[in-house]
C-alpha positions in Angstrom: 0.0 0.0 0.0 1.3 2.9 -0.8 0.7 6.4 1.3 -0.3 9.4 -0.5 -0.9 13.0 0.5 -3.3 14.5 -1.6 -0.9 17.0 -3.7 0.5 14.1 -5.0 -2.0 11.5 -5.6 -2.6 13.2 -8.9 0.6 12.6 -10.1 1.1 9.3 -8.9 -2.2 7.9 -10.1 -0.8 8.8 -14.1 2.2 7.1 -13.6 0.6 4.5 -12.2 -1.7 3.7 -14.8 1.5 4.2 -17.5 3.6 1.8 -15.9 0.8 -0.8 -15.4 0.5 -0.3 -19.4 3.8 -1.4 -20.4 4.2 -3.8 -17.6 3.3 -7.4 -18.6 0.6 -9.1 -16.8 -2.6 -7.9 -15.1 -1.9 -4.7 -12.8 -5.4 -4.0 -10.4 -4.9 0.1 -9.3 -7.1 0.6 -6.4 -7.7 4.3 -5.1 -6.9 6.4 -8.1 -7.5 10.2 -8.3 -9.8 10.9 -10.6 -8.9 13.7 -13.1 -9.0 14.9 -17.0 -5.3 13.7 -17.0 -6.1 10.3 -15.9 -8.8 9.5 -18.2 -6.7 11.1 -20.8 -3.8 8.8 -20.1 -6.0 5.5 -19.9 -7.6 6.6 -23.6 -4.1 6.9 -25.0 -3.1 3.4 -23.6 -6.4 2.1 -24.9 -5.6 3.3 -28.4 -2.1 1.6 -28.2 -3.4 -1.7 -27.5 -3.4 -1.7 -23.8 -6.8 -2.8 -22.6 -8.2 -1.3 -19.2 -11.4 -2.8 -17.1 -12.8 0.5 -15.1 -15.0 -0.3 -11.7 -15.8 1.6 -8.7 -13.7 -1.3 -7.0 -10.4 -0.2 -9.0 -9.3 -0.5 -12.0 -7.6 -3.4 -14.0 -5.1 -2.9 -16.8 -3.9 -5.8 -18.8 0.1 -4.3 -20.0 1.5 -4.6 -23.7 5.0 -4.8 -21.7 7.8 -2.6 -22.0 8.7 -1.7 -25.4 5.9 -3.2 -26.9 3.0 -0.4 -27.3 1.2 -0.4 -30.8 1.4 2.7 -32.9 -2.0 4.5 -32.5 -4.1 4.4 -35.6 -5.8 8.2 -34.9 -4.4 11.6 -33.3 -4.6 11.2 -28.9 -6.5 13.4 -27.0 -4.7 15.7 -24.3 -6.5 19.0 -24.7 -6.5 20.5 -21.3 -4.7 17.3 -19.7 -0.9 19.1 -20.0 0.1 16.3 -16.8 -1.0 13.4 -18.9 0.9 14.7 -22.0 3.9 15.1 -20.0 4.1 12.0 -18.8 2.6 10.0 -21.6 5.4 12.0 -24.1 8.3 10.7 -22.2 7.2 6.8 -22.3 5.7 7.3 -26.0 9.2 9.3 -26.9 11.3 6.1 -26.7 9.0 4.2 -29.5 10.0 4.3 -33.5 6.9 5.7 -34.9 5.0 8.8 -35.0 2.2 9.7 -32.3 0.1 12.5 -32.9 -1.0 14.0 -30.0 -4.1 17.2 -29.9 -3.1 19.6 -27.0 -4.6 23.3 -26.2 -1.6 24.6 -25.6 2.2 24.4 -27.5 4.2 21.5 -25.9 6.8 22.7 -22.5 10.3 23.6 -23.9 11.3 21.9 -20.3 9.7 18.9 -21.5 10.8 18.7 -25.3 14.9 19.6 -24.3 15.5 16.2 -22.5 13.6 14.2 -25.1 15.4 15.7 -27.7 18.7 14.7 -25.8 17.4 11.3 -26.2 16.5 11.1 -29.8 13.0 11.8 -30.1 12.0 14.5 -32.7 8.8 16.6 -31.6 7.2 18.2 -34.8 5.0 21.0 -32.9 3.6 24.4 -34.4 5.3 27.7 -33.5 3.2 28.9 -30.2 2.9 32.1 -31.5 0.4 30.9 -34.2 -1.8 30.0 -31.0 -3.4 27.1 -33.6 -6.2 25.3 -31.6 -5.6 22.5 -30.8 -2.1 22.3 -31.2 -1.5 19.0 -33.0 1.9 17.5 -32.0 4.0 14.8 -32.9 6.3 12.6 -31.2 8.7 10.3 -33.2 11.3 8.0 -30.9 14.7 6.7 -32.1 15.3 3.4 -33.2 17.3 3.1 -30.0 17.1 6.0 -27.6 20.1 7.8 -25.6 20.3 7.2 -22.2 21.0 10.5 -20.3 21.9 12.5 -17.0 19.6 15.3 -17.0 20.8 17.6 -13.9 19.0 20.4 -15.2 18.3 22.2 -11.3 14.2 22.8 -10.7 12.9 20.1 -12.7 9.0 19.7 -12.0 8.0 16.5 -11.0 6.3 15.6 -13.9 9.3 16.4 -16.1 11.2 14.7 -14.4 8.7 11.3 -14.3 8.6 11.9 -17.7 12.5 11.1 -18.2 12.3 8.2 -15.9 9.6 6.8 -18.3 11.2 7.3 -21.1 14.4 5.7 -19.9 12.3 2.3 -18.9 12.6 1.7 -22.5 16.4 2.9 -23.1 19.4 1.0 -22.9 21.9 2.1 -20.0 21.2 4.3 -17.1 18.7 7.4 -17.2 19.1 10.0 -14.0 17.0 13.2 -12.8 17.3 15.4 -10.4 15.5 14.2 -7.6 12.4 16.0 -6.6 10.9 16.5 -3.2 10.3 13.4 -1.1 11.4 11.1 -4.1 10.3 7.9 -2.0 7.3 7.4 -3.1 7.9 8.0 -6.7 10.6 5.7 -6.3 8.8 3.0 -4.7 5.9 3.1 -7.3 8.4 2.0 -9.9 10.1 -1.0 -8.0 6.4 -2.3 -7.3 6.5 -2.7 -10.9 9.8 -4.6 -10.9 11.5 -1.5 -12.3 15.3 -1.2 -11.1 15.5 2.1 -10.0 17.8 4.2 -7.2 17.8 7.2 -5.3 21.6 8.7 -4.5 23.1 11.2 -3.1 26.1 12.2 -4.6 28.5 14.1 -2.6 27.0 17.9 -1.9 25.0 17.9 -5.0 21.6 17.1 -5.5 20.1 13.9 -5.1 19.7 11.8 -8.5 17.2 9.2 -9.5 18.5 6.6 -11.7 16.5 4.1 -13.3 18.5 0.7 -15.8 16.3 0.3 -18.8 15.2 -2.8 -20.8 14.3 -4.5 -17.9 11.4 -6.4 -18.0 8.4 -4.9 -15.9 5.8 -7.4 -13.9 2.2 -6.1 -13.6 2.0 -4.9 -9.6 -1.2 -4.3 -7.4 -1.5 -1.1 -6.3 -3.4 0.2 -3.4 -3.2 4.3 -2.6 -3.8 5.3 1.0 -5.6 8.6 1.2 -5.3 8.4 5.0 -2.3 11.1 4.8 -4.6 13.5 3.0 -7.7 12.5 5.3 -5.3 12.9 8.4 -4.4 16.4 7.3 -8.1 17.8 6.3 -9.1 16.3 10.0 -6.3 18.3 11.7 -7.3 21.8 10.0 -11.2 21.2 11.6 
């Protein structure tokens, strides 16, 4: 089980239902934040051949594996879902074919730089034509770059972003690690996902995560007790 605070039960719920999509086997995701982002993500994985059961009781998602999402037949939907995008771009930018995506807004230059440093090209229109929706286009390497992106303030979701896209890159990917990396760490190894947090001398703390390794579906339960303990203590 897995302890959330409410600020990042959002977050975590995304990635959850990503890595359950290219993990093999049947993952069950049990108290999920509902949001525009989540069903945004689950619809992209849906169109890529990942097939997910929705119920009040949780949801079940049976993965492609890792490296082996389909190339979606029709443009994805992330208009006003930028979360979804950002994650779903970094494990979509490791994959040899193109993925158009819809957006209402031009793609994070934050987002787009460490992509680019791993091989992806992103075909986007210039934001100053403020053309709605923005259709974008993500095309992966044949084999991506693994990389060491120490770029200082990276958001959390940037940052999950990179550590997707390295599940599916040979050699080593690192972040910087954001705040209380834990949990974000520990919802990646209950996937089977080999992935470390280190300190290295004075500097900032890295996450590192091996790719091509072969991820196991998981079961996972969030705990909103940490948000519900919080709400109860401002009464």
């Amino acid at each position: 089980m897995l302890r959330a605070p409410a600020e990042d039960l959002p977050l975590l719920s995304v990635l959850a239902l990503l890595l359950a999509g290219v993990s093999i086997g049947r993952s069950r995701l049990v108290g999920l934040a509902q949001s525009g982002d989540l069903v945004a993500a689950a619809q992209a994985l849906e169109a890529m051949g990942v097939m997910i059961d929705r119920s009040a009781s949780g949801w079940v998602v049976a993965g492609a594996g890792s490296g082996a999402l389909l190339e979606p037949l029709q443009a994805l939907d992330f208009e006003n879902a930028p979360r979804a995008f950002a994650l779903f771009a970094g494990m979509a930018s490791s994959y040899d074919f193109p993925v158009t995506c819809r957006l209402d807004a031009a793609p994070d230059p934050d987002l787009l730089a460490p992509l680019a440093a791993m091989g992806a090209q992103v075909e986007a229109p210039d934001a100053e034509l403020q053309l709605l929706p923005c259709q974008t286009v993500l095309h992966g390497p044949r084999s991506a770059n693994p990389i060491s992106w120490m770029t200082p303030h990276v958001s959390e979701d940037i940052g999950a972003a990179v550590l997707l896209a390295g599940l599916n890159t040979p050699g080593c990917t690192s972040v910087v690690a954001p705040r209380e990396p834990e949990r974000l760490v520990e919802l990646f190894r209950s996937f089977g996902a080999e992935i470390k947090l280190r300190q290295t001398g004075s500097g900032p703390a890295q996450i590192a995560v091996t790719g091509r390794r072969r991820l196991m579906a998981a079961e996972i339960v969030f705990d909103g007790s940490e948000a519900a303990d919080s709400a109860a203590g401002q009464r």
